[in-house]
C-alpha positions as semicolon CSV with decimal commas, in nm:
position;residue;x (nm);y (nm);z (nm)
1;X;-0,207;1,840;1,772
2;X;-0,237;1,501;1,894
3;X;-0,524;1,320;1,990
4;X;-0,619;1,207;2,345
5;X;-0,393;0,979;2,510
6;X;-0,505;0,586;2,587
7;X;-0,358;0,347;2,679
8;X;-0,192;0,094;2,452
9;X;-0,310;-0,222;2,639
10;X;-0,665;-0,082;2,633
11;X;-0,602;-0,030;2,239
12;X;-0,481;-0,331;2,122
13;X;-0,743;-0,492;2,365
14;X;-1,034;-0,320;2,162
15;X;-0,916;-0,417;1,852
16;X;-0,810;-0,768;1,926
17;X;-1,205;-0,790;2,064
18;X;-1,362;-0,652;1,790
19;X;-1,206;-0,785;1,475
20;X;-1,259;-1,131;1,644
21;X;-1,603;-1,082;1,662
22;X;-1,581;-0,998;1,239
23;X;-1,374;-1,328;1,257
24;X;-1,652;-1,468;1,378
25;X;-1,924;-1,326;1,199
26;X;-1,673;-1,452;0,845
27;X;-1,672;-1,808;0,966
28;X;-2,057;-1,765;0,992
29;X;-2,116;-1,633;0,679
30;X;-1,856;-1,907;0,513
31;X;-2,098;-2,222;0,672
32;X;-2,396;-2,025;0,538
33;X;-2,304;-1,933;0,189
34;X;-0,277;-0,273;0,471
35;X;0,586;0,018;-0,190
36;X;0,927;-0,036;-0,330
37;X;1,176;-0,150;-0,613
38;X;1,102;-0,496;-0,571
39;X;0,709;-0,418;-0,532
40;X;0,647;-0,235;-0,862
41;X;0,502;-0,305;-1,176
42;X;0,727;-0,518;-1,419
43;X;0,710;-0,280;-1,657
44;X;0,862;-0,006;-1,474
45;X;1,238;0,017;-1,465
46;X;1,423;-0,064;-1,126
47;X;1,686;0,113;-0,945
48;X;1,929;-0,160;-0,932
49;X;2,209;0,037;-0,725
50;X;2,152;0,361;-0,486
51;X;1,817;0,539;-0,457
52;X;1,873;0,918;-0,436
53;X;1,571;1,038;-0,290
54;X;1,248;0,859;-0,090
55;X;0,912;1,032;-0,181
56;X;0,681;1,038;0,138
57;X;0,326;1,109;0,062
58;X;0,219;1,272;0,363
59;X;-0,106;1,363;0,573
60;X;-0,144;1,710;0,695
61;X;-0,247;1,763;1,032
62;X;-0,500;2,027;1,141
63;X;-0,302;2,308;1,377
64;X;0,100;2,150;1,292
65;X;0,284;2,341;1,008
66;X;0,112;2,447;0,744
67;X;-0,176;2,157;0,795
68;X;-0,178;2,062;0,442
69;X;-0,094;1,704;0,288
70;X;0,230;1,730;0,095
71;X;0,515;1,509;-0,038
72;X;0,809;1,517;0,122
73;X;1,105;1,405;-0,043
74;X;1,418;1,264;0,143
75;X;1,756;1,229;0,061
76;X;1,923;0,887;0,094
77;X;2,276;0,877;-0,109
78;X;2,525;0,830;0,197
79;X;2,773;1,047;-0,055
80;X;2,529;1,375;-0,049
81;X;2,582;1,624;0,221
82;X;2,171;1,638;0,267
83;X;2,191;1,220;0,340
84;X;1,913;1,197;0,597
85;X;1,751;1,509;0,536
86;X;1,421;1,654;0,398
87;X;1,544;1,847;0,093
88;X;1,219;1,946;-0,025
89;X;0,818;2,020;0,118
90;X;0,562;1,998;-0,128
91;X;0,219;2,080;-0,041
92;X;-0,097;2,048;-0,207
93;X;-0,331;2,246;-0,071
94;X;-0,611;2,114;0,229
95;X;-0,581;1,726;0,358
96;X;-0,747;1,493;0,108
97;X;-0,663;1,186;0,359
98;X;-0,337;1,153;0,158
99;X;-0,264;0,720;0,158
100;X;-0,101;0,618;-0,135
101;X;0,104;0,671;-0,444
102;X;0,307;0,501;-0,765
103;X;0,476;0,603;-1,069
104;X;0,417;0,587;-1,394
105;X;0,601;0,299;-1,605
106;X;0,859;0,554;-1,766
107;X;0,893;0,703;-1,345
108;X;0,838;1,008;-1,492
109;X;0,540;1,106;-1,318
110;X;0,434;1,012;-0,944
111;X;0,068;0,976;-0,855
112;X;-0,084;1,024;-0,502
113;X;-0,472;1,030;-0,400
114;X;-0,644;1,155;-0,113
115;X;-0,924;0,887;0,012
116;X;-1,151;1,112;0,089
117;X;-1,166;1,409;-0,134
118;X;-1,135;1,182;-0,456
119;X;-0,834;1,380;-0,542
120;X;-0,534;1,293;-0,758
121;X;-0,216;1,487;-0,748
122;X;-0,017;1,419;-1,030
123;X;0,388;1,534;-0,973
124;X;0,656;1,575;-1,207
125;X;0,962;1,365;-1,072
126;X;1,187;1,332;-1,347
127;X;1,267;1,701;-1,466
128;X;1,431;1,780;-1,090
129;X;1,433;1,431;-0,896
130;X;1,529;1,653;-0,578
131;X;1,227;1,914;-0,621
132;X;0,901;1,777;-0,749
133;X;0,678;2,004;-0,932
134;X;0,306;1,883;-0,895
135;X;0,193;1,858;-1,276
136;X;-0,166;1,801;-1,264
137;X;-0,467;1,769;-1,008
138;X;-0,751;1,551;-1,121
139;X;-1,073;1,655;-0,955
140;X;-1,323;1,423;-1,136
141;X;-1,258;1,133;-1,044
142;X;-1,629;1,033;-0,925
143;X;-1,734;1,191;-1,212
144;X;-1,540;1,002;-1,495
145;X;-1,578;0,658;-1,299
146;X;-1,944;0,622;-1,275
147;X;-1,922;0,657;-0,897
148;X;-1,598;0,459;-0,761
149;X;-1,470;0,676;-0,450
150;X;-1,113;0,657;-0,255
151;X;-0,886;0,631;-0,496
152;X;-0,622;0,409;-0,369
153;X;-0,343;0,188;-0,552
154;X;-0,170;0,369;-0,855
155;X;0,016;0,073;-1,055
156;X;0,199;0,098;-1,394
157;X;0,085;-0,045;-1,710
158;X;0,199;0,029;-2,075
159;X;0,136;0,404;-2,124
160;X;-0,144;0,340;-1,849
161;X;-0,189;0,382;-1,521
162;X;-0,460;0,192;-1,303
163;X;-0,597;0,303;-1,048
164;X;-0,830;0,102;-0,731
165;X;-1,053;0,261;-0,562
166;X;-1,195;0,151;-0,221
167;X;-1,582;0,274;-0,208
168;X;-1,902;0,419;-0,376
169;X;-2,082;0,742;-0,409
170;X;-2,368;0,525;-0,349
171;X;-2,354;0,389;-0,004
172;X;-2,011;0,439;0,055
173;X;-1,964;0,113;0,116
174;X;-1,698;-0,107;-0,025
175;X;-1,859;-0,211;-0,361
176;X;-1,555;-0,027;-0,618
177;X;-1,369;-0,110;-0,924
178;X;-1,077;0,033;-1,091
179;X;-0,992;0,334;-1,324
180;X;-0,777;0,343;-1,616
181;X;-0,550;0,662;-1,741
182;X;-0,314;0,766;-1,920
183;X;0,057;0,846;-1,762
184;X;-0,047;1,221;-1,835
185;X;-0,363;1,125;-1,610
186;X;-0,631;1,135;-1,883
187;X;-0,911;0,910;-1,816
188;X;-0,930;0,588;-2,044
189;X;-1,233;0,321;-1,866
190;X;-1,355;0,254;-1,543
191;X;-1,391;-0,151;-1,452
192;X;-1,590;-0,234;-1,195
193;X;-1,548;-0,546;-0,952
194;X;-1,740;-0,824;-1,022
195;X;-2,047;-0,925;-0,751
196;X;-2,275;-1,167;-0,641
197;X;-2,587;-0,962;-0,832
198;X;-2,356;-0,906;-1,143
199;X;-2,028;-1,188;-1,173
200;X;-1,951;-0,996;-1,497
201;X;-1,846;-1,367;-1,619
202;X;-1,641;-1,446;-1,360
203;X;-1,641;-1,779;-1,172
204;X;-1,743;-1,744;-0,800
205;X;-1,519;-1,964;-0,582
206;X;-1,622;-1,958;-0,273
207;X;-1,954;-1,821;-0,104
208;X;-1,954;-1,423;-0,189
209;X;-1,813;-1,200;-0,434
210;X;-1,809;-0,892;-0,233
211;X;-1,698;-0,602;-0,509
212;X;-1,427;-0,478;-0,278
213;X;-1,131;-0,315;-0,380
214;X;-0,754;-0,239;-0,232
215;X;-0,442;-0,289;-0,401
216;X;-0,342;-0,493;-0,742
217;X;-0,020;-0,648;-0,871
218;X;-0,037;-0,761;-1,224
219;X;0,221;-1,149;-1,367
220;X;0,255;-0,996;-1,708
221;X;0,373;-1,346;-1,853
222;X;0,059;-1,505;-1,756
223;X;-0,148;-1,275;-1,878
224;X;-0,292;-1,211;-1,524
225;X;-0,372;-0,873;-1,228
226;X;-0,494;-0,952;-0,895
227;X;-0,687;-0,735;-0,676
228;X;-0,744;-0,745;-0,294
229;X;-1,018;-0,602;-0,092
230;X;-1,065;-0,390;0,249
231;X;-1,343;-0,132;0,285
232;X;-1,542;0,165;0,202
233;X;-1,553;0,533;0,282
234;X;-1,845;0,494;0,580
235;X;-1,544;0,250;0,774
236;X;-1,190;0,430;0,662
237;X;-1,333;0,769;0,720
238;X;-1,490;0,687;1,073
239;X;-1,325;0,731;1,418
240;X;-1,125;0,419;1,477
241;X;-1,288;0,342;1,827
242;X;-1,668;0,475;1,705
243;X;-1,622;0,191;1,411
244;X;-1,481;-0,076;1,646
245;X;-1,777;-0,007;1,858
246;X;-2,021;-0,046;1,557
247;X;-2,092;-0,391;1,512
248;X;-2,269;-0,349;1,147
249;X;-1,915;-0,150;1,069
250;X;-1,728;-0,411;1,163
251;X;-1,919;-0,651;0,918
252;X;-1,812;-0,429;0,651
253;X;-1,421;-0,545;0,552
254;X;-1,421;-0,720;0,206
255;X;-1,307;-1,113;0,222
256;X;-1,247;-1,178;-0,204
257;X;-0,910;-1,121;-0,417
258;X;-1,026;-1,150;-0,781
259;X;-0,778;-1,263;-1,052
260;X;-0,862;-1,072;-1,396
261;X;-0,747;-1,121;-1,724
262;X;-0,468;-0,809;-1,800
263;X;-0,521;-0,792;-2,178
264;X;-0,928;-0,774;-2,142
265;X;-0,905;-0,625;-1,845
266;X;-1,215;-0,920;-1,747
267;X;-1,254;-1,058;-1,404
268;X;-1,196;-1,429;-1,473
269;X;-1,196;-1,561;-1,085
270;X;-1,337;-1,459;-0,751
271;X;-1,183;-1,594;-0,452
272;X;-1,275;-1,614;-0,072
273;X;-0,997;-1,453;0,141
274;X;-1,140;-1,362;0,503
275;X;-1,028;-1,093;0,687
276;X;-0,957;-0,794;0,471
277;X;-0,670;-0,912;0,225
278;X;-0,440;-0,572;0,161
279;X;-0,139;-0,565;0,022
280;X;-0,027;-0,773;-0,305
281;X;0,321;-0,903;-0,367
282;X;0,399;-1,135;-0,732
283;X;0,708;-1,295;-0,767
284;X;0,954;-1,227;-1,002
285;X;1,123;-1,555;-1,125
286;X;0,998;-1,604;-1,437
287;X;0,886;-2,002;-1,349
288;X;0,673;-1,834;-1,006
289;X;0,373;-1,790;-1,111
290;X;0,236;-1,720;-0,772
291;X;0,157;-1,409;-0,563
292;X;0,134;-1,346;-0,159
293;X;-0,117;-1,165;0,027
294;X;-0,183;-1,091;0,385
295;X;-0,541;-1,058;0,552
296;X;-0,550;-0,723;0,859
297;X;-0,820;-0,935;1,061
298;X;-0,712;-1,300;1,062
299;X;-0,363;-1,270;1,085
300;X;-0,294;-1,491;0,771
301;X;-0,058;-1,525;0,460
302;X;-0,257;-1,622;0,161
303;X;-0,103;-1,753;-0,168
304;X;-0,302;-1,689;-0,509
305;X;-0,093;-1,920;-0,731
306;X;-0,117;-2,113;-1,085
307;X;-0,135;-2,491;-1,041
308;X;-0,004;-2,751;-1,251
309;X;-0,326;-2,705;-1,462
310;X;-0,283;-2,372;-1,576
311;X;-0,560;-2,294;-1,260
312;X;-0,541;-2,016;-1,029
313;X;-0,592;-2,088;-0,678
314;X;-0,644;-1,922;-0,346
315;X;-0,474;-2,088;0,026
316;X;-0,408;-1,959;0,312
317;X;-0,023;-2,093;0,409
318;X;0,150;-1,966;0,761
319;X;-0,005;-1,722;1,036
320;X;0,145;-1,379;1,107
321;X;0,239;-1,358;1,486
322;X;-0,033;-1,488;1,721
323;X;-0,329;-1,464;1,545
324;X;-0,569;-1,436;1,872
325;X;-0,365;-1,117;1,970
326;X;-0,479;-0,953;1,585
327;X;-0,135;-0,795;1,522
328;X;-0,263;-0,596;1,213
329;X;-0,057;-0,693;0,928
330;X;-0,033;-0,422;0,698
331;X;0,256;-0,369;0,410
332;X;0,418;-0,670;0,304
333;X;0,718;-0,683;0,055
334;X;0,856;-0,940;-0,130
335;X;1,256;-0,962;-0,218
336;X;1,339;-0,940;-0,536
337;X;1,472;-1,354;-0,527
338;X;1,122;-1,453;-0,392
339;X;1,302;-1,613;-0,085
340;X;1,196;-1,319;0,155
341;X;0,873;-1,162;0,239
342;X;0,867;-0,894;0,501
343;X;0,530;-0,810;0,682
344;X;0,470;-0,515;0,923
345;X;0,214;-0,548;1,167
346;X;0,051;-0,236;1,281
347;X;-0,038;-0,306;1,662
348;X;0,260;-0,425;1,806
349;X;0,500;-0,232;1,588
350;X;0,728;-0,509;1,427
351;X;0,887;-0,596;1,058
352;X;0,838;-0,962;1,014
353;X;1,098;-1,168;0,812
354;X;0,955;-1,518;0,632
355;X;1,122;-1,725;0,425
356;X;0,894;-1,818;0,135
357;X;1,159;-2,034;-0,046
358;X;0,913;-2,289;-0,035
359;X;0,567;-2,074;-0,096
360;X;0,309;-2,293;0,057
361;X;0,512;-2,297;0,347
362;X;0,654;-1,953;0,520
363;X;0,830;-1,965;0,798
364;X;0,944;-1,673;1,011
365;X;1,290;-1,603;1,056
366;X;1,326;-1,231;1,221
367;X;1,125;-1,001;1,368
368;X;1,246;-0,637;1,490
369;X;1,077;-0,387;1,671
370;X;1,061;-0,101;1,475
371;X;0,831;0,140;1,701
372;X;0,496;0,193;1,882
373;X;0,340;0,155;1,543
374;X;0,469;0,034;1,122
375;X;0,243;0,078;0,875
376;X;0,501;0,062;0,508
377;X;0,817;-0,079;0,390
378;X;0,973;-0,022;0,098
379;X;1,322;-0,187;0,019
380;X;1,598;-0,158;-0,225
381;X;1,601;-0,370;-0,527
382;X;1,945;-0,551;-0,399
383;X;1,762;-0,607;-0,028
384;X;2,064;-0,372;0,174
385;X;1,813;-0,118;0,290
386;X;1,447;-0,084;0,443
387;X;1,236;0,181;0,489
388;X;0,941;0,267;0,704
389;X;0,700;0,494;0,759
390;X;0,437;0,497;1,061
391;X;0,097;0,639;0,955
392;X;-0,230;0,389;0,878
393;X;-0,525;0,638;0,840
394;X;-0,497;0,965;0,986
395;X;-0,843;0,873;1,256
396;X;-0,655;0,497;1,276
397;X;-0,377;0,595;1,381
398;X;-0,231;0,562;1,793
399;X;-0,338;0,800;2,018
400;X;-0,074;0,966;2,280
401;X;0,273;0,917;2,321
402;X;0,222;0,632;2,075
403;X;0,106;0,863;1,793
404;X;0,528;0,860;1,633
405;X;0,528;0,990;1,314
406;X;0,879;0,904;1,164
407;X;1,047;0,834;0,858
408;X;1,302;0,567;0,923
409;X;1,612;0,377;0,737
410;X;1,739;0,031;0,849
411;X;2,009;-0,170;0,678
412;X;1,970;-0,568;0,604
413;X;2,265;-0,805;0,600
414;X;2,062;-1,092;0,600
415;X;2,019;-1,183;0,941
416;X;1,930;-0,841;1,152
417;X;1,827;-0,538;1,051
418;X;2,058;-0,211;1,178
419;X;1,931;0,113;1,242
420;X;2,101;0,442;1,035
421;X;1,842;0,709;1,100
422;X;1,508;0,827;1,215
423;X;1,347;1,136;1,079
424;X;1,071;1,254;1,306
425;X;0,774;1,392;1,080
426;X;0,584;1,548;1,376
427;X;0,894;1,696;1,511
428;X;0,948;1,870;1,155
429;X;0,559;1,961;1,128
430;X;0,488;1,787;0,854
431;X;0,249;1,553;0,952
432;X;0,135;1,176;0,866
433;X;0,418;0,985;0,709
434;X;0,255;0,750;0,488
435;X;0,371;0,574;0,156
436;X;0,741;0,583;-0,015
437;X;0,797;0,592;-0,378
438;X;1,215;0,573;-0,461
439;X;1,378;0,848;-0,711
440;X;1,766;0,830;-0,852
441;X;1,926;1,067;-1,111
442;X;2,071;0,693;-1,314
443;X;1,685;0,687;-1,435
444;X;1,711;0,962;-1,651
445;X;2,054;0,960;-1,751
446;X;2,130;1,281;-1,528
447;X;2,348;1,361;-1,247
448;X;2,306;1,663;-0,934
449;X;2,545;1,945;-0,959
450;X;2,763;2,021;-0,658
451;X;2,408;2,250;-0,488
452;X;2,199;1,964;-0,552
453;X;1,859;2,193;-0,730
454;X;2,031;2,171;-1,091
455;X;2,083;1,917;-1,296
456;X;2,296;1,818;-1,631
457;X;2,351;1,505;-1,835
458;X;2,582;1,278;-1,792
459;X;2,890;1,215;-2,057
């Protein structure tokens, strides 16, 4: 059930080699021309106190349980008997590369994608926060989108979600866009990413506008989303040592974040980020009008910010770990008093801990081992507790004894973090523990009765 052991020298090694050489090849090209309370959309409502339940989007693997990709929800109130326990298995039927997930802006609805079978599994959370009932799969997603593949990032909107994708039907490269639905998941428009053949009226700063898509965080009050970049089907599909072998492959990571108007939904600015920017992160103080994030291949922690002229910039400020060594960053996760930003890198299995009080300037604080590989963290809107899961891409993964699967809970105090408990995904044969969405019975005025399945409202 687990791939073929190497060592984890020889697999850092191969990385670290190879995504210098794309380093390289970047820098060449410039002189010529990868989930929580304080993470979601603004217009969602937060869980200010205790989170009942964690949602884990999972990735079946082939011969362990039932093999399918399923979401696994996890109780977290310290006052329920299940506290630390999987309370309920839902599975969806084949493994669609299962990555991630977000709710809708009333958290009614959850929605999860599979990268590579295009699928979207839309859940019903709300009715029975303990057992989700999967509401609605959407199979046309190609179809409806004129093409866009690997549907990735699900963020709230008014009534809307949107949706990234992360390739094409075309090439299967990483030229995307984005698709717009409904919270019932109804197809609205499909917006496609600006490039250097069609800008779509968008200013070009920098020497390429690559199309690329990944992840996007929207600064309601300025009237602005930003979108990040990474790459296409041919790469995230591919055996992770084949593509680090593949020179041409490892050309194709996207190096843009674009910063679109939200009202027009209008690409307004291209910028050059090298290295695969992933994850986005917008602060929250309504006077920071800036948003973090991190590149996978350069090791860096970019800020996309509004100067004093109303502009919207693009600079890299503070490197993640040693940059020579690649680390992988991969989720990052802002605190909800934009003084905090913690960054997981893959490789070497750590939570990072800056201090962005002064943005252009991070500076690391902490850093915690948190096992032979991290991918996400989510955290609690008051900062008390982190999550993480382990899985990147289910052929990206570690091989071996360093393959850990695990679902774990670590409490902050501001200066260390404290482990409470590890749940061990491949141990319960479940598979692939990816990304974490956050449930509680206060959203919906409700409250468990004593068995936990039934629920009632509250007085």
């Amino acid at each position: 059930m687990k791939k073929k052991a190497v060592s984890k020298a020889k697999w850092i090694q191969s990385i670290a080699t190879s995504a210098c050489v794309l380093v390289a090849s970047v820098v060449g090209f410039q002189s010529t021309a990868m989930a929580d309370e304080t993470c979601m959309s603004p217009y969602m409502a937060k869980i200010v106190g205790q989170e009942d339940y964690v949602y884990v989007w999972t990735l079946g693997v082939e011969g362990m349980g039932d093999g399918q990709d399923k979401l696994v929800t996890m109780s977290v109130n310290p006052n329920a008997d299940s506290y630390g326990k999987v309370v309920n298995v839902l599975s969806v039927g084949g493994r669609n590369e299962a990555h991630h997930s977000g709710l809708t802006d009333d958290r009614k609805y959850l929605f999860a994608g599979g990268l590579d079978s295009n699928k979207i599994f839309v859940f019903d959370v709300a009715t029975n926060p303990a057992k989700p009932t999967l509401h609605k799969v959407i199979t046309d997603f190609v179809e409806k989108t004129g093409g866009m593949v690997g549907p990735h990032t699900f963020y709230a909107l008014p009534g809307r979600v949107m949706v990234t994708a992360l390739s094409n039907n075309v090439d299967h490269g990483g030229r995307t866009g984005m698709a717009e639905y409904t919270n019932e998941g109804e197809f609205i428009a499909a917006h496609w990413n600006p490039t250097d053949e069609d800008l779509r009226g968008a200013e070009k700063v920098g020497n390429v506008a690559d199309g690329y898509g990944y992840d996007i965080r929207a600064l309601p009050r300025r009237n602005v989303m930003v979108t990040s970049s990474f790459t296409g089907w041919s790469n995230y599909m591919m055996d992770f040592g084949q593509m680090l072998g593949d020179p041409e492959a490892m050309k194709r990571f996207g190096n843009t974040a674009i910063v679109w108007d939200l009202h027009t939904r209008k690409p307004k600015k291209v910028f050059e980020v090298p290295g695969a920017p992933l994850e986005i992160r917008c602060a929250w103080g309504s006077q920071n009008n800036y948003c973090f994030t991190t590149t996978a291949l350069t090791s860096k922690i970019w800020l996309i910010y509004e100067d004093e002229e109303g502009e919207w910039q693009a600079k890299d400020v503070a490197e993640i770990g040693d940059p020579s060594k690649v680390p992988l960053p991969v989720d990052i996760s802002i605190t909800a008093d934009d003084q905090g930003l913690w960054v997981q890198t893959f490789l070497d299995g750590k939570t990072r801990f800056f201090d962005i009080s002064d943005p252009f300037n991070p500076v690391q604080k902490y850093e915690h081992v948190i096992g032979e590989q991290v991918n996400m963290i989510s955290q609690s809107w008051d900062g008390k507790r982190a999550y993480f899961t382990s899985s990147l891409l289910g052929n990206w993964d570690k091989t071996g004894e360093a393959d850990e699967q695990y679902f774990k809970l670590f409490t902050w105090n501001g200066k260390k973090l404290s482990h409470e408990f590890t749940v061990d995904f491949y141990e319960l044969k479940l598979g692939r523990a990816h990304q974490m969405r956050f449930g509680a019975y206060s959203l919906y005025s409700q409250k468990p009765n004593s068995d936990g399945t039934m629920l009632s409202q509250t007085k």
